[in-house]
C-alpha positions in Angstrom: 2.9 8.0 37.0 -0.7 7.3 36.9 -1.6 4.0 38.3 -5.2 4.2 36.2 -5.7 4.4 32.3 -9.6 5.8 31.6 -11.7 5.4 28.3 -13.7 8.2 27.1 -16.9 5.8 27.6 -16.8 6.1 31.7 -14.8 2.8 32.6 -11.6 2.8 34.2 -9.0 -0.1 34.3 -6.1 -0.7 36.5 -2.7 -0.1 34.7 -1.4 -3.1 35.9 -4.2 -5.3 34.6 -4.7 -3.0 31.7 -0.8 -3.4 30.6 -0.9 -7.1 31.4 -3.8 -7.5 28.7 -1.7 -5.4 26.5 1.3 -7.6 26.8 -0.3 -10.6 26.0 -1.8 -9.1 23.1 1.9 -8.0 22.2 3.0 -11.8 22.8 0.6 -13.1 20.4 3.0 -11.5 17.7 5.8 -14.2 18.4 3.3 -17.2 19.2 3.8 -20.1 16.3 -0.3 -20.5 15.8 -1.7 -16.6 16.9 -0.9 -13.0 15.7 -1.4 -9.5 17.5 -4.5 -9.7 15.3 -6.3 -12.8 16.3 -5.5 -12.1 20.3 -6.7 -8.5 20.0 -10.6 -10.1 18.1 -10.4 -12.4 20.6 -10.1 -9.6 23.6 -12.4 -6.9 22.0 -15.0 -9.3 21.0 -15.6 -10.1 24.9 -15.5 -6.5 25.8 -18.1 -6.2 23.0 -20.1 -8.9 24.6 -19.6 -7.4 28.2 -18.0 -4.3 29.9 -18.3 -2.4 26.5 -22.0 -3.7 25.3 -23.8 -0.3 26.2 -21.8 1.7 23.8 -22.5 2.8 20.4 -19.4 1.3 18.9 -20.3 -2.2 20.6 -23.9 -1.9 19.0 -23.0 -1.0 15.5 -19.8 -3.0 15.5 -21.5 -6.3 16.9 -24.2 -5.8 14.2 -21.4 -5.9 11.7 -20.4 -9.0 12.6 -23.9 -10.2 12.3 -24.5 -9.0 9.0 -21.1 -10.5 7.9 -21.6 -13.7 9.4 -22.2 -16.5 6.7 -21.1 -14.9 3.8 -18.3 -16.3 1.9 -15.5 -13.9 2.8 -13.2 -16.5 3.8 -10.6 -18.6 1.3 -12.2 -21.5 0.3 -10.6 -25.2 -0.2 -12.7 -26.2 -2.7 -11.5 -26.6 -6.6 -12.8 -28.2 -9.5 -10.7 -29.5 -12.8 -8.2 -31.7 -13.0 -5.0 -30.8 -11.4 -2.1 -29.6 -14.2 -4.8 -29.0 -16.8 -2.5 -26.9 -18.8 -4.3 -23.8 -20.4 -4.4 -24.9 -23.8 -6.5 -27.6 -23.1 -10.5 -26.9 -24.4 -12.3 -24.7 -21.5 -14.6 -27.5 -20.9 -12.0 -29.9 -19.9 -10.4 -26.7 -17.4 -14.0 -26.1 -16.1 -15.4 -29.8 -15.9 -17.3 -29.8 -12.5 -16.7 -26.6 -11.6 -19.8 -24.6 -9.9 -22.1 -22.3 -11.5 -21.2 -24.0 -14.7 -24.5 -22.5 -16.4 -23.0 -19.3 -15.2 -19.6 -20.0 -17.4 -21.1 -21.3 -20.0 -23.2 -18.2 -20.4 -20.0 -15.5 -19.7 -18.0 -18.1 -22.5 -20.5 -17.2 -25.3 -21.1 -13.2 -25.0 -19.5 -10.4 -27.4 -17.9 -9.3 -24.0 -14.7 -10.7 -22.1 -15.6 -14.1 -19.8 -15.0 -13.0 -16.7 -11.4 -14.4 -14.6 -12.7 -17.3 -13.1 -11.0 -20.4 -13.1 -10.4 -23.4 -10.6 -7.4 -23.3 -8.6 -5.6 -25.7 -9.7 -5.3 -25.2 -13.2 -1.3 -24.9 -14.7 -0.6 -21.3 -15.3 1.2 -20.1 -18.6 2.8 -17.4 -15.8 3.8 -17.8 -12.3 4.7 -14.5 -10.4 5.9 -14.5 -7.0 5.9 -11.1 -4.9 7.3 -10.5 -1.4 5.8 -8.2 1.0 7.5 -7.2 4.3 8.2 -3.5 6.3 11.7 -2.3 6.1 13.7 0.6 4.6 14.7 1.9 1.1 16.3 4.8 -0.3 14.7 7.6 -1.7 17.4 9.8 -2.7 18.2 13.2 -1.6 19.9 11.7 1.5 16.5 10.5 2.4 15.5 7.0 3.7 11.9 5.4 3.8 10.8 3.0 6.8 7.3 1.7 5.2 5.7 -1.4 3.8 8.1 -2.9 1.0 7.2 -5.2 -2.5 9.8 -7.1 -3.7 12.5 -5.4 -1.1 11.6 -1.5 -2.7 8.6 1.0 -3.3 7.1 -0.1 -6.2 7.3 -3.7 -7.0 7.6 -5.6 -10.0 6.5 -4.8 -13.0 3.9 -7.9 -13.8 3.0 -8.5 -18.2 1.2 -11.0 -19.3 -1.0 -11.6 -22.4 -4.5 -11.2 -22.6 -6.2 -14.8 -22.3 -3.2 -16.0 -20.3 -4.0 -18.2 -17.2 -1.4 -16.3 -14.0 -0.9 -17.5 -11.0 0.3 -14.8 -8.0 2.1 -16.2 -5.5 2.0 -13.9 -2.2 4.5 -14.2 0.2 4.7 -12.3 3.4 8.0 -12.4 4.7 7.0 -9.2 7.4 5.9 -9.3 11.2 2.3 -8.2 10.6 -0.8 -9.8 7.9 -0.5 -8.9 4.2 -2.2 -10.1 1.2 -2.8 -9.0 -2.5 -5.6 -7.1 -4.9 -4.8 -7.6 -8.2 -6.8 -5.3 -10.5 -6.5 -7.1 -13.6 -8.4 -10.3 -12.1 -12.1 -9.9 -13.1 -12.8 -12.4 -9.9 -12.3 -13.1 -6.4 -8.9 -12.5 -5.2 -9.4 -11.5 -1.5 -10.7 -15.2 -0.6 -7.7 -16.6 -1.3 -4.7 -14.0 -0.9 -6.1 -11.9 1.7 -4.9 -12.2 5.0 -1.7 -13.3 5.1 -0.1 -14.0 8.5 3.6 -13.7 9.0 5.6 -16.3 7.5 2.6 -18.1 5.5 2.6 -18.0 1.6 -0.5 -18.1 -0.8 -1.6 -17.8 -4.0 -4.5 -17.3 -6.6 -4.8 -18.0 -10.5 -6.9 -16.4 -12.6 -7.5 -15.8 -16.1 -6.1 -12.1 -17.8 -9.1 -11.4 -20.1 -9.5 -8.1 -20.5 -6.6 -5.9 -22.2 -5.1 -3.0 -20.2 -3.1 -1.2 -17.3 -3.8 -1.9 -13.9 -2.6 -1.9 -10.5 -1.4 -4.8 -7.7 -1.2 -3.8 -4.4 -1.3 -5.1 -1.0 -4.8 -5.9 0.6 -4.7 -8.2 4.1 -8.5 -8.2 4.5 -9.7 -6.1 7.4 -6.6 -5.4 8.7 -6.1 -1.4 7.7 -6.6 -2.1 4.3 -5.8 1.5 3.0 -2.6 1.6 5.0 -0.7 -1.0 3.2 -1.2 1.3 0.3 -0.8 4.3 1.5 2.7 3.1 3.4 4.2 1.6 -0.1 2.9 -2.1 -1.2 1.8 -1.9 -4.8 3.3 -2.7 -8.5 1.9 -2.1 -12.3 0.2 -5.2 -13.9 -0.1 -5.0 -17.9 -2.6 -6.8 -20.0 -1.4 -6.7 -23.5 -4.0 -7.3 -26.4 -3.7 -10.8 -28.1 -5.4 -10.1 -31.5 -5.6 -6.2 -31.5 -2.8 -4.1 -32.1 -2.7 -0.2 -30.3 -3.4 2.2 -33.6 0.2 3.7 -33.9 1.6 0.2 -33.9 -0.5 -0.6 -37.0 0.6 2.5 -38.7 3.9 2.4 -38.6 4.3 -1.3 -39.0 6.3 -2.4 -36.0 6.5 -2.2 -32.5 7.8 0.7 -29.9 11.2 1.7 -30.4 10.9 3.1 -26.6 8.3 1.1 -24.1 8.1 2.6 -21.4 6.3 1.4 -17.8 5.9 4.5 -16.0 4.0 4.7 -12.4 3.4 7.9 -10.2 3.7 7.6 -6.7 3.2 9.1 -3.0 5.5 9.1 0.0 4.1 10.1 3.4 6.0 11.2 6.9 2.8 10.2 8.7 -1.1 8.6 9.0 -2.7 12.1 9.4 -0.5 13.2 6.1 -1.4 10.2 4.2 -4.9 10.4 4.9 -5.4 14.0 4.5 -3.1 13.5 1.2 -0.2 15.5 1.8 2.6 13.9 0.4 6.7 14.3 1.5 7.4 13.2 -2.2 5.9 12.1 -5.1 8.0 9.8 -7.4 7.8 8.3 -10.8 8.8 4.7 -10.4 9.6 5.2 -6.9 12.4 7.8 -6.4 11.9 11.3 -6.6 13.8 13.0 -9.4 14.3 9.5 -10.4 14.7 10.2 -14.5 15.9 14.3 -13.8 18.7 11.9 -12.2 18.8 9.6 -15.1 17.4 10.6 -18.1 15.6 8.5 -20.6 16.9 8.6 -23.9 15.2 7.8 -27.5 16.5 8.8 -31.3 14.5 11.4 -32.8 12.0 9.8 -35.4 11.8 6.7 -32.2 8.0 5.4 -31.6 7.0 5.9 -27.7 4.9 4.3 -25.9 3.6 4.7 -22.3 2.0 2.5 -20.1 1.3 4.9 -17.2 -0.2 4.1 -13.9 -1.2 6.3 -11.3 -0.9 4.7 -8.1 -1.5 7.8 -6.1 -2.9 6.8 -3.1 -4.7 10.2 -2.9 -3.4 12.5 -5.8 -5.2 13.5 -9.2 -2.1 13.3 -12.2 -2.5 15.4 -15.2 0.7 14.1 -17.1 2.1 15.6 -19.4 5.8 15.7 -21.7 6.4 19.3 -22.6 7.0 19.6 -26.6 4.6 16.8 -27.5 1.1 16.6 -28.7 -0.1 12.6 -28.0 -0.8 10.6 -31.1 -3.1 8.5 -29.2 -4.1 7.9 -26.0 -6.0 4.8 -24.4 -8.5 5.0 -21.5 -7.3 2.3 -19.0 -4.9 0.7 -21.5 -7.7 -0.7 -23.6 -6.8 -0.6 -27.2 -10.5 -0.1 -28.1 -11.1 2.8 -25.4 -8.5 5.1 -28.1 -8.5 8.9 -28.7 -6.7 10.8 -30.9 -4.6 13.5 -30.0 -4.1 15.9 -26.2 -1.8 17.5 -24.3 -2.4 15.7 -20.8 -3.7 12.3 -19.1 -6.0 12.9 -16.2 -5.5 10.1 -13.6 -7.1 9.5 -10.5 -5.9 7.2 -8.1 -5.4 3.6 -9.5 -6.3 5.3 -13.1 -3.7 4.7 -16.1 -3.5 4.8 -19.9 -1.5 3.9 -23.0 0.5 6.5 -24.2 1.7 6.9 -27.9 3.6 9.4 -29.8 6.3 10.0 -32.2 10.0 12.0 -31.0 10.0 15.1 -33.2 12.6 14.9 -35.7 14.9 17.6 -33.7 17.0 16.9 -30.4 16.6 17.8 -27.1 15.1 17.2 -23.9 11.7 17.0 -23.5 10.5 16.9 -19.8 7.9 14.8 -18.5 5.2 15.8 -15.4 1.9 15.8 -13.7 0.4 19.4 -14.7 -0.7 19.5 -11.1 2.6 20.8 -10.3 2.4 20.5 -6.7 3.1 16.7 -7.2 5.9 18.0 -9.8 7.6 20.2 -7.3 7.9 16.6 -4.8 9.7 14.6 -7.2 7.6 13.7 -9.9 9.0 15.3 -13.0 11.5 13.2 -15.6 13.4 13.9 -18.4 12.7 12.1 -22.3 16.0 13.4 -24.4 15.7 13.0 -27.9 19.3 11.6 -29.1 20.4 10.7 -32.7 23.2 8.6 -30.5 20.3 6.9 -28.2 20.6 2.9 -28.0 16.9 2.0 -29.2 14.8 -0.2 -29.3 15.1 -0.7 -25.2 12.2 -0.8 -22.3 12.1 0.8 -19.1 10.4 -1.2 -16.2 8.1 0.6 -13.5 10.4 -1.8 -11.1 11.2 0.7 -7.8 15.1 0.9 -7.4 16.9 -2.0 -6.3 20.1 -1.5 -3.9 22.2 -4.1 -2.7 22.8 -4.6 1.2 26.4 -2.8 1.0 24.9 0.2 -0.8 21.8 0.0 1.3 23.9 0.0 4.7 25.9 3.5 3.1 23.3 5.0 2.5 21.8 4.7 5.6 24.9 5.8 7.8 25.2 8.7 5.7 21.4 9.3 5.7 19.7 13.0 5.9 16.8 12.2 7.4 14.7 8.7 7.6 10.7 9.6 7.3 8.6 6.9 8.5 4.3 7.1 7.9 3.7 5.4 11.4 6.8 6.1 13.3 9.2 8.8 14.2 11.0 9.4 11.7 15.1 10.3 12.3 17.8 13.0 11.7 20.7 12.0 10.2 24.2 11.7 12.0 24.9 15.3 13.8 22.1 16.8 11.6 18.4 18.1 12.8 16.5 17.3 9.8 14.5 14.6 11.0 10.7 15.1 9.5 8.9 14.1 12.3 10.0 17.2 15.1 9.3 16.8 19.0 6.3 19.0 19.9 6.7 20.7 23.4 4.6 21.7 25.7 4.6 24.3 28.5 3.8 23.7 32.3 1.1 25.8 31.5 -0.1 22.3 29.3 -2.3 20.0 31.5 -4.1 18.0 29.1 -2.6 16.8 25.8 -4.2 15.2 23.4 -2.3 12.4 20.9 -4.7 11.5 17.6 -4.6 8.4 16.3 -4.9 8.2 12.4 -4.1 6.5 9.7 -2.2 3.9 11.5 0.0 6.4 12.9 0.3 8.5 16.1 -0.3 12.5 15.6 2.1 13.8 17.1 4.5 11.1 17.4 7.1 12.1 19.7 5.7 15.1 22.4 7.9 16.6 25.2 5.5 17.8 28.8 5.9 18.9 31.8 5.6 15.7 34.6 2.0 16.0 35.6 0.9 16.3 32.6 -2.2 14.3 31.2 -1.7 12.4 27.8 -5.4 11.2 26.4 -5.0 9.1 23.0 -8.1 9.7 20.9 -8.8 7.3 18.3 -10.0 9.0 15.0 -9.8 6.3 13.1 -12.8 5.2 11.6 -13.0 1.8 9.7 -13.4 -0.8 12.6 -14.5 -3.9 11.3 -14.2 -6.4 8.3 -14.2 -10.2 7.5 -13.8 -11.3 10.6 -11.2 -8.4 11.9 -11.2 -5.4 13.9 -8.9 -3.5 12.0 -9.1 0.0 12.9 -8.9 -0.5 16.8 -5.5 0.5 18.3 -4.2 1.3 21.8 -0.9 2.5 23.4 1.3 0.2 25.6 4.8 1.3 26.9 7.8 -0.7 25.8 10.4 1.1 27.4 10.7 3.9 30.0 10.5 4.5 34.0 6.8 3.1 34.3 4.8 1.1 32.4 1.5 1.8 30.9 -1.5 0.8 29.2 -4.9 2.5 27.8 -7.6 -0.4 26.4 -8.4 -1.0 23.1 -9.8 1.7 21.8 -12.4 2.2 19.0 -13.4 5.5 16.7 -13.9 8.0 18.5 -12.7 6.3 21.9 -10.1 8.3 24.4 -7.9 6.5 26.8 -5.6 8.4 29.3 -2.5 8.6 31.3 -0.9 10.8 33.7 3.2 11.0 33.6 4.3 11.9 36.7 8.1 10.4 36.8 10.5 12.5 34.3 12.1 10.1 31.4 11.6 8.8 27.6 8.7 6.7 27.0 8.2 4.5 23.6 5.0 2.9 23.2 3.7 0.8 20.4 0.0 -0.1 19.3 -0.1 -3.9 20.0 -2.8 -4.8 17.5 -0.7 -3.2 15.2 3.1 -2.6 16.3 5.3 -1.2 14.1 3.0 1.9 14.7 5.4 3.8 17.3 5.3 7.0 19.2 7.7 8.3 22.0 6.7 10.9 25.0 9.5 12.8 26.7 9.1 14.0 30.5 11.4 17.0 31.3 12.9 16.5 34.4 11.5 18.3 37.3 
């Protein structure tokens, strides 16, 4: 093989040195005080300063950092109030010596919602906790899912809380790379103080749930690959219900739903370039395709629905829709003041939602629930409501993704299809050829290929050349750099295989390349960010 990796920008580096580099980096992961992440700043930043400085990506990136430098992007240790001041207490006693008091007092006395703000260390009226870590779930279909996990599953909890409640969200990262948390509902920072959460750390933020509605959680580290996290399966419904308002078919009838139901469209991808282009394996309500075709929901005729719907996406437009029935009312964002009477369809975008209400005609049957863009539909999300005089009502159906114990988890993996994967190679099940991600060969005729890197993933992932052959990585990702990270950097660094190899860090736009000259299977990782995997196969001569 090769003994030289080259970047597109004119510099070569030895593979020895260049791999060396590369392991340390990789080491990092398993140090007690340093991550991948912080030994990858640490190594650019100097390349930046030096061997890189004449390039365009060292000039705008470095000018990034000095833009960002100073601002308050970082968790801060500062609070203000007493600590246990339970909520009830008077908001001046939970905001004594708080700053930009003036400010609170002002947001306190408008016709509007206060914003979320409050000090830290002000007693909730709810605590959640959520865990966030990579592993595998089941998707159905004989289909597995190696992504980004909440709560052990794809989605997460499903989070309600009262409007004016104080909530405090407890993040813990239970994974091998940084996670952290958005929380849509929060009219305030969040990102300060659950963002970037290394390995094993936990942390938390409480705000203040003042404004009524549907919204999203998700996972958000900071700068490190902020859209991936989403797009690979970290995210969960929070609900906002009104205190002194009641939704408009509620005060009609004169009672609550008979049928409450959480309901969440989501995406599955088999790979970075898919995710980011938006092409989608499977869509799911609630996390399974087919999920309520499966296991139908069931009401009486005559019952009183409502839907709290949330569409997660990452990249699909919803136009949902239950075949047979004409919505009572429908509520922008899950406001109770943003109504509308009447409509056959929700139009979503990603991270959109509504409240849903209707009545089940007085006749039995199923009526089947979709997205109108039926391209989603055909992927998995589709559902069944079946009117039943025989239905056990009142009831409520969470957004929760499915939950399997370890002994179901461990059969359905051995008797697995296929296992897709958004950053690695995916697998075939046991004596089948079904896995998603196919090896792409190439001739003798092949000198040169070319490996994209993309939405945290490798494109292709697993290639099969002739020895000789050239492999350049080219790095088309584009978001580099954010609070203090450089998270859209990646590289390629053998793990296993004859020879060892290396290409530097590379940034948008960047190429690095290796020859294979020794026949045999190569896996390599990204070291700033390693469970991205791909595999390169050498015929033998």
């Amino acid at each position: 093989m090769s003994t030289e990796a080259t970047t597109s920008v004119g510099r070569k580096a030895g593979s020895a040195v260049t791999f060396l580099a590369a392991l340390a980096l990789a080491a990092g992961l398993f140090a007690p005080q340093a991550s991948a992440c912080d030994s990858c700043n640490d190594s650019l930043m100097h390349q930046l300063h030096n061997e890189r400085s004449d390039t365009p990506m060292a000039r705008d990136v470095l000018a990034a950092v000095e833009n960002q430098r100073g601002l308050p992007l970082g968790q801060s240790a500062r609070g203000s109030g007493a600590p246990g001041t339970p909520a009830s207490a008077r908001l001046d006693d939970i905001f004594e010596g708080a700053d930009f008091i003036e400010i609170i007092r002002r947001d306190e006395g408008l016709s509007i919602p206060a914003t979320s703000f409050v000090p830290q260390d002000v007693e909730p009226d709810h605590h959640f906790t959520i865990t966030l870590d990579e592993g595998l779930t089941y998707l159905g279909q004989g289909v597995m899912y190696d992504g980004f996990l909440a709560d052990g599953g794809v989605p997460g909890q499903t989070l309600r809380v009262t409007e004016g409640d104080i909530v405090k969200f407890t993040v813990v990262n239970t994974g091998t790379v940084p996670h952290g948390a958005s929380i849509h509902a929060a009219y305030t920072q969040t990102s300060k103080y659950v963002g970037q959460i290394a390995p094993g750390e936990t942390k938390s933020v409480t705000f203040r749930a003042t404004v009524p509605g549907v919204y999203m959680w998700h996972c958000a580290p900071g700068g490190h690959a902020i859209p991936m996290h989403v797009l690979f399966g970290q995210y969960g419904m929070i609900v906002v219900e009104p205190k002194d308002k009641q939704y408009k078919l509620e005060q009609e009838l004169g009672r609550k739903p008979d049928l409450t139901l959480y309901l969440l469209q989501n995406e599955f991808y088999t790979s970075g370039r898919e995710a980011v282009d938006g092409h989608p394996a499977y869509t799911a309500f609630n996390g399974q395709p087919f999920r309520y075709i499966e296991n139908p929901i069931t009401a009486k005729p005559g019952d009183y629905v409502r839907i709290y719907y949330l569409n997660v996406g990452p990249n699909l437009v919803s136009t949902f829709h239950l075949v047979g029935i004409i919505w009572d009312y429908v509520y922008w964002q899950g406001h109770p003041d943003a109504w509308m009477p009447g409509g056959q369809t929700v139009t979503s975008g990603p991270s959109d939602s509504w409240v849903i209400e209707f009545r089940v005609p007085p006749d039995e049957g199923a009526y089947t629930m979709l997205s109108h863009s039926v391209g989603p539909t055909s992927r998995g999300a589709i559902g069944l409501l079946v009117a039943d005089r025989n239905a056990d009502t009142p009831k409520t159906v969470l957004a929760d993704g499915p939950q399997w114990t370890e002994e179901e988890m461990t059969e359905k993996a051995a008797n697995a299809t296929r296992t897709i994967s958004p950053f690695a190679p995916g697998t075939a099940g046991k004596g089948m050829a079904a896995a998603a991600d196919r090896v792409v060969s190439y001739g003798p005729e092949v000198k040169e290929v070319v490996v994209e890197i993309i939405g945290n993933s490798y494109h292709p992932k697993v290639i099969e050349i002739e020895p000789g052959t050239t492999v350049t990585w080219v790095n088309e990702d584009v978001f580099t750099y954010l609070a203090g990270e450089f998270s859209g950097v990646h590289n390629a660094v053998g793990m296993r295989g004859p020879k060892r190899f290396a290409t530097p860090l590379l940034g948008h736009g960047e190429t690095g390349s290796v020859v294979f000259d020794e026949s045999g299977e190569y896996d390599y990782i990204c070291t700033p960010h390693p469970y991205m995997k791909g595999r390169i196969i050498v015929r033998e001569r």
